[in-house]
VOPAGU-2260 file (C-alpha; in pm, 1 decimal, decimal comma):
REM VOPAGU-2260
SITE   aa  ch    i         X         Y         Z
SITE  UNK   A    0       0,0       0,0       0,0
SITE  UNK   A    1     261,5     225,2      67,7
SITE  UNK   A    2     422,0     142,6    -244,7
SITE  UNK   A    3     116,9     273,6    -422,2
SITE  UNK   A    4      67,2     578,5    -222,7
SITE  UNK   A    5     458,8     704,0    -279,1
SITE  UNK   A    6     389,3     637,0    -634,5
SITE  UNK   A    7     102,5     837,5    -722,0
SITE  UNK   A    8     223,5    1127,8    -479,4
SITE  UNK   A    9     438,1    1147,5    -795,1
SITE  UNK   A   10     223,8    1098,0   -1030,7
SITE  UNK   A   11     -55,4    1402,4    -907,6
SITE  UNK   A   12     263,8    1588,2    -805,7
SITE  UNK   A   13     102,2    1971,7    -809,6
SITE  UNK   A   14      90,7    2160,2   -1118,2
SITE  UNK   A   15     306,0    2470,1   -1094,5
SITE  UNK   A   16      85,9    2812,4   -1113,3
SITE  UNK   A   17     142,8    2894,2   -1489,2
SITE  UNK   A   18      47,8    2516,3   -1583,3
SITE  UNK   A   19    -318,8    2530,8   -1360,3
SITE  UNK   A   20    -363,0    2886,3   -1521,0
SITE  UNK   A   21    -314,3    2735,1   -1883,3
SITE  UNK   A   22    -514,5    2453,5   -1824,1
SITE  UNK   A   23    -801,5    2659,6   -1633,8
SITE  UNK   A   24    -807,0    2911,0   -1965,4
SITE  UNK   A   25    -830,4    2634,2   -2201,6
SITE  UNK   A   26   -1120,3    2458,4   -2024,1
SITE  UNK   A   27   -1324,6    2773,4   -1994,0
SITE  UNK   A   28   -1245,7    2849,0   -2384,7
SITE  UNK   A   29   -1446,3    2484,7   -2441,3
SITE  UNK   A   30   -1695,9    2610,0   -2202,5
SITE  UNK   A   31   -1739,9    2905,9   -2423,8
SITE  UNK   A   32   -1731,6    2646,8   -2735,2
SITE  UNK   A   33   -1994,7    2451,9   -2622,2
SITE  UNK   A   34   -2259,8    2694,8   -2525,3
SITE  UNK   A   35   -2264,2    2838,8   -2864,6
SITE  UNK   A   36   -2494,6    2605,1   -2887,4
SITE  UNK   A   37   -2728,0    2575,7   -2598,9
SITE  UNK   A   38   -2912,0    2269,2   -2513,3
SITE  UNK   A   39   -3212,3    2322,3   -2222,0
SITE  UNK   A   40   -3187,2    2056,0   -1945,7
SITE  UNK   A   41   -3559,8    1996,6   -2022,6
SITE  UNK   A   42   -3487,2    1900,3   -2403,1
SITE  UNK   A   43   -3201,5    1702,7   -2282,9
SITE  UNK   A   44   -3373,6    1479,8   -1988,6
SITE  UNK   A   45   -3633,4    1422,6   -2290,8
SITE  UNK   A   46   -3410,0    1321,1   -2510,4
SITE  UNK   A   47   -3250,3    1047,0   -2268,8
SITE  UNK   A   48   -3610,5     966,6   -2150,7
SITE  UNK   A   49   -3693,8     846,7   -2498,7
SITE  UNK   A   50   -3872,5     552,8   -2546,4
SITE  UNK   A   51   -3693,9     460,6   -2916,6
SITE  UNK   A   52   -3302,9     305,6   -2958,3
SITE  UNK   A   53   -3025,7     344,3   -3199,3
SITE  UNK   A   54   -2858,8     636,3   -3320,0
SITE  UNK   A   55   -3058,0     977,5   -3433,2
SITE  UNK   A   56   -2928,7    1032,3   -3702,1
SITE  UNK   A   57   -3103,8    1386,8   -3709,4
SITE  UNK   A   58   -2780,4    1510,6   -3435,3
SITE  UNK   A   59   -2527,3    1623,1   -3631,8
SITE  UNK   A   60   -2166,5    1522,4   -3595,0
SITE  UNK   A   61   -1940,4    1705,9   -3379,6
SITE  UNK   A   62   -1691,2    1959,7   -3585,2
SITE  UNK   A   63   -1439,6    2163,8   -3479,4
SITE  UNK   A   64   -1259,9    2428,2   -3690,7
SITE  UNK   A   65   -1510,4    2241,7   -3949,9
SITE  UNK   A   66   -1333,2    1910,7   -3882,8
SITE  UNK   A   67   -1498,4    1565,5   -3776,5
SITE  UNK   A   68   -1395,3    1284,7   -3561,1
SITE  UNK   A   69   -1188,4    1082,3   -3829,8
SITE  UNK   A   70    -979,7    1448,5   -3951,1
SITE  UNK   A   71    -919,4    1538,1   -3571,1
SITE  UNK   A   72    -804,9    1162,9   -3485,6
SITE  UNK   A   73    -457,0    1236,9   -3583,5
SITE  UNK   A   74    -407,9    1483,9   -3260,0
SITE  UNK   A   75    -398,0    1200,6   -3085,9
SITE  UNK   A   76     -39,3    1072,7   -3211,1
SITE  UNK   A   77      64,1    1395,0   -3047,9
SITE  UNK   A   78     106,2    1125,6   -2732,9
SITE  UNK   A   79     434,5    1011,7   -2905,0
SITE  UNK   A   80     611,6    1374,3   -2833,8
SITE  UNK   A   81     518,5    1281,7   -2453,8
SITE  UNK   A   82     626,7     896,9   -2492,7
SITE  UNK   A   83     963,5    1027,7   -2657,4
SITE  UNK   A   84    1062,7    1281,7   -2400,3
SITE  UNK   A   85     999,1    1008,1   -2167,1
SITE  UNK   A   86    1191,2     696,4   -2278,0
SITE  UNK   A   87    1472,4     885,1   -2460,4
SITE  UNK   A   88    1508,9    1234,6   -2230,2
SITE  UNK   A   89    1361,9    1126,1   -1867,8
SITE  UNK   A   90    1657,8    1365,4   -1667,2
SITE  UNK   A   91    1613,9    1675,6   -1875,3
SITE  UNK   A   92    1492,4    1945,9   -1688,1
SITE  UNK   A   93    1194,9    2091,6   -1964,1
SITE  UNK   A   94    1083,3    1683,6   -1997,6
SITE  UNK   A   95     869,4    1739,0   -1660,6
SITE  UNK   A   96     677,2    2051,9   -1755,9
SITE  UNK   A   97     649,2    1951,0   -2181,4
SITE  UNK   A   98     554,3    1590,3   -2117,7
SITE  UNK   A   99     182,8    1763,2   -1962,7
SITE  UNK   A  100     112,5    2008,7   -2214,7
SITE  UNK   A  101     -21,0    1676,7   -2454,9
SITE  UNK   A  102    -258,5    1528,4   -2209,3
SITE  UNK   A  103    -348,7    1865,7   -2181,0
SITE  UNK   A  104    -468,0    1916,9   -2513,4
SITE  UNK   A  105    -615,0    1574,0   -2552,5
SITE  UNK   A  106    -806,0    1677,1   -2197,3
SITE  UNK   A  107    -934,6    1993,8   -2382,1
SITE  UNK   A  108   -1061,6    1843,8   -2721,5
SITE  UNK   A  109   -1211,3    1536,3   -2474,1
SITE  UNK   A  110   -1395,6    1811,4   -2298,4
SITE  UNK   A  111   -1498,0    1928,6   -2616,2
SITE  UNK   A  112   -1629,4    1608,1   -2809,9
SITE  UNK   A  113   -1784,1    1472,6   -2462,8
SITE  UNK   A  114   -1939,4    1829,7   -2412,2
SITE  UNK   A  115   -2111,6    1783,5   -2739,5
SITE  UNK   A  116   -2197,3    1417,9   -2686,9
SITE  UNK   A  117   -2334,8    1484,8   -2359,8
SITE  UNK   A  118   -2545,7    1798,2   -2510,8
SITE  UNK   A  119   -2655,7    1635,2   -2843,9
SITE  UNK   A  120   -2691,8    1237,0   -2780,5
SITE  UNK   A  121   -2725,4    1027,4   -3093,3
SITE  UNK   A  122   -2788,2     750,9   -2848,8
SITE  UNK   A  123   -2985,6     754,6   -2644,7
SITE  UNK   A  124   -3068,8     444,0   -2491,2
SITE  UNK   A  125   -2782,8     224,9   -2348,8
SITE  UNK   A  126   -2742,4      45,1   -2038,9
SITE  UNK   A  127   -2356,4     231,2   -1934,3
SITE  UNK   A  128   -2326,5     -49,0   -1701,3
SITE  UNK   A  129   -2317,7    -337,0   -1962,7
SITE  UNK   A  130   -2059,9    -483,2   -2213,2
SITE  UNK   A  131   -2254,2    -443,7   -2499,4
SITE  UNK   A  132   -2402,9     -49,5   -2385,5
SITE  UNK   A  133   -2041,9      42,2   -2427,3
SITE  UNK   A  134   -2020,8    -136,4   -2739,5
SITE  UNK   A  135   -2300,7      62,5   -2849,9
SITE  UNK   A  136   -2155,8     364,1   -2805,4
SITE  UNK   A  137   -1836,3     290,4   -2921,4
SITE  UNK   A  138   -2013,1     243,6   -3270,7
SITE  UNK   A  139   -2053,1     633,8   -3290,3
SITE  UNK   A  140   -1731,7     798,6   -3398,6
SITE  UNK   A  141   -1786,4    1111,3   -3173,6
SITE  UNK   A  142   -1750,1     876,3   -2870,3
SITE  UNK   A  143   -1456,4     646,8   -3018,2
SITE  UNK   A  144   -1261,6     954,8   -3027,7
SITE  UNK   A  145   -1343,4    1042,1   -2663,1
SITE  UNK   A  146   -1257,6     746,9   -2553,8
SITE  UNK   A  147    -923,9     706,4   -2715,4
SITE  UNK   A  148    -820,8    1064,6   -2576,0
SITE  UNK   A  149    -921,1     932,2   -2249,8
SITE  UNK   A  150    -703,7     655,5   -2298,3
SITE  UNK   A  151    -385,0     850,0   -2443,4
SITE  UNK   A  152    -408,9    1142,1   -2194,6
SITE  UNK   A  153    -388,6     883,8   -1870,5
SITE  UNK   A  154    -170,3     649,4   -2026,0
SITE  UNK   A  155      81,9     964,4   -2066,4
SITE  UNK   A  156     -16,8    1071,1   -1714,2
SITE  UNK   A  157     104,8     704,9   -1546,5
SITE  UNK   A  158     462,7     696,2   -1806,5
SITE  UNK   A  159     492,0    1067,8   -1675,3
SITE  UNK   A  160     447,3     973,8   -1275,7
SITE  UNK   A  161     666,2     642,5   -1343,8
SITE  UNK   A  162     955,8     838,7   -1467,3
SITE  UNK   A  163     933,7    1127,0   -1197,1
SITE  UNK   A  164     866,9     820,4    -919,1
SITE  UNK   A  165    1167,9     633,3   -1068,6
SITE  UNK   A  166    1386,6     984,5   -1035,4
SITE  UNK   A  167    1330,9     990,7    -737,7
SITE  UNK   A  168    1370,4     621,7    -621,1
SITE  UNK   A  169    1729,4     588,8    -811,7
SITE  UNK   A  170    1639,4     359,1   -1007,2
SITE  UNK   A  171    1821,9     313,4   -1326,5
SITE  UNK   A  172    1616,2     429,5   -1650,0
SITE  UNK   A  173    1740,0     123,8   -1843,5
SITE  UNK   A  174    1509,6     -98,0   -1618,4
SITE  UNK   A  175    1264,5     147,7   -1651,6
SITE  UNK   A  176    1217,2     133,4   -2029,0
SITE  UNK   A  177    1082,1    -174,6   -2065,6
SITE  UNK   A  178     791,2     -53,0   -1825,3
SITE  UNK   A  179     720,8     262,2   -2018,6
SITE  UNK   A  180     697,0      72,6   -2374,7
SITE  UNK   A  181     438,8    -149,8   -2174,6
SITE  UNK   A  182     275,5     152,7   -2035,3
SITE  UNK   A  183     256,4     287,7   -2392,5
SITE  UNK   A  184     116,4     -14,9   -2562,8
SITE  UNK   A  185     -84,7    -226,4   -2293,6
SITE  UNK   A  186    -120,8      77,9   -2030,7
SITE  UNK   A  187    -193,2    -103,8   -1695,5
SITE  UNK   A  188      25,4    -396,8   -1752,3
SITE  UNK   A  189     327,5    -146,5   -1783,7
SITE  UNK   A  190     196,4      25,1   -1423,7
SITE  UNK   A  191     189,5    -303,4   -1280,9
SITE  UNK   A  192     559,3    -429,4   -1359,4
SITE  UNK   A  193     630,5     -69,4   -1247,9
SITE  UNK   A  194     536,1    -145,6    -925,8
SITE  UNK   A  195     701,5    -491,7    -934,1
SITE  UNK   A  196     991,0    -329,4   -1019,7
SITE  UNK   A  197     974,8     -84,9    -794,9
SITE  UNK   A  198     951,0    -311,4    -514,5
SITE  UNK   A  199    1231,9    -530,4    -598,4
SITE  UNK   A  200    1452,8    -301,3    -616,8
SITE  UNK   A  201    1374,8    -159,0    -270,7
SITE  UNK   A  202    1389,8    -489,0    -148,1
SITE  UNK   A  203    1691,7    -549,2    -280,1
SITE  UNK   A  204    1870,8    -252,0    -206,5
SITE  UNK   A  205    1757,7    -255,7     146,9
């Protein structure tokens, strides 16, 4: 447990003023984005309280800067600056503050396509807490590209508090590698032999 609780003191190690202030600007310009477009919390609770399934197909798409889901998928590989400054540049000083500024962004255009989703359902009847509701939303591109920025911007989030954690624990970066590429491609499976590594080499350097 206290393995665990060292580690993610790293990983949700305080943002430094200027980084909150960014991040606090950019969520209220997606505020702004989204009310553009006002949806009445009357309209919406109808349109969730819908008797019908399947998508409405009358919702259109979300767009930004006249772009859909499949043209502002590509933003996404942006997670490979992060995952480079990581594995290749872990001890340079800038790698700390530049390796948030991408899950930032995903964060912002996640807030932005789940905004929209949340306003303008195409589906709108799914049981959220079965395999095959999530299925069914996965099926609308608006909410595959949520969910994959959900999944980049945390996966960058865990390599970024493994590399600060194993700074800080002396552990050599070579062992640490192998962990991040896991991190990258199977995301908890890396954390996990993190923390087995982690543990070891406490133990063994007791």
């Amino acid at each position: 447990t206290s393995v665990k609780l060292d580690f993610l003191r790293f990983a949700m190690k305080p943002f430094r003023k200027r980084t909150t202030s960014v991040a606090l600007a950019a969520c209220g310009i997606c505020l702004l984005a989204l009310s553009r477009e006002p949806t009445s919390a009357l309209g919406f609770a109808a349109k969730l309280a819908r008797p019908d399934s399947g998508q409405d197909t009358s919702v259109q798409p979300f767009q930004l800067l006249g772009k859909q889901a499949a043209d502002l998928y590509p933003i996404s590989n942006l997670s490979l600056i992060t995952w480079a400054l990581l594995i290749f540049c872990p001890r340079w000083k800038g790698t700390a503050r530049l390796t948030l500024v991408v899950p930032i962004v995903h964060s912002v255009l996640y807030l932005l396509v789940f905004g929209y989703t949340l306003l303008h359902p195409k589906i709108t009847d799914v049981d959220m807490f079965s395999l095959e509701g999530i299925m069914e939303l996965g099926r609308d591109p608006d909410n595959a590209l949520a969910g994959w920025l959900h999944f980049n911007a945390f996966d960058s989030l865990i390599g970024r508090g493994i590399v600060l954690d194993s700074d800080a624990e002396d552990i050599p970066h070579l062992l640490v590698i192998p962990c991040l590429v896991l991190t990258l491609l199977f995301g908890p499976t890396g954390f996990l032999a993190y923390l087995a590594l982690r543990a070891s080499y406490r133990y063994l350097n007791q």
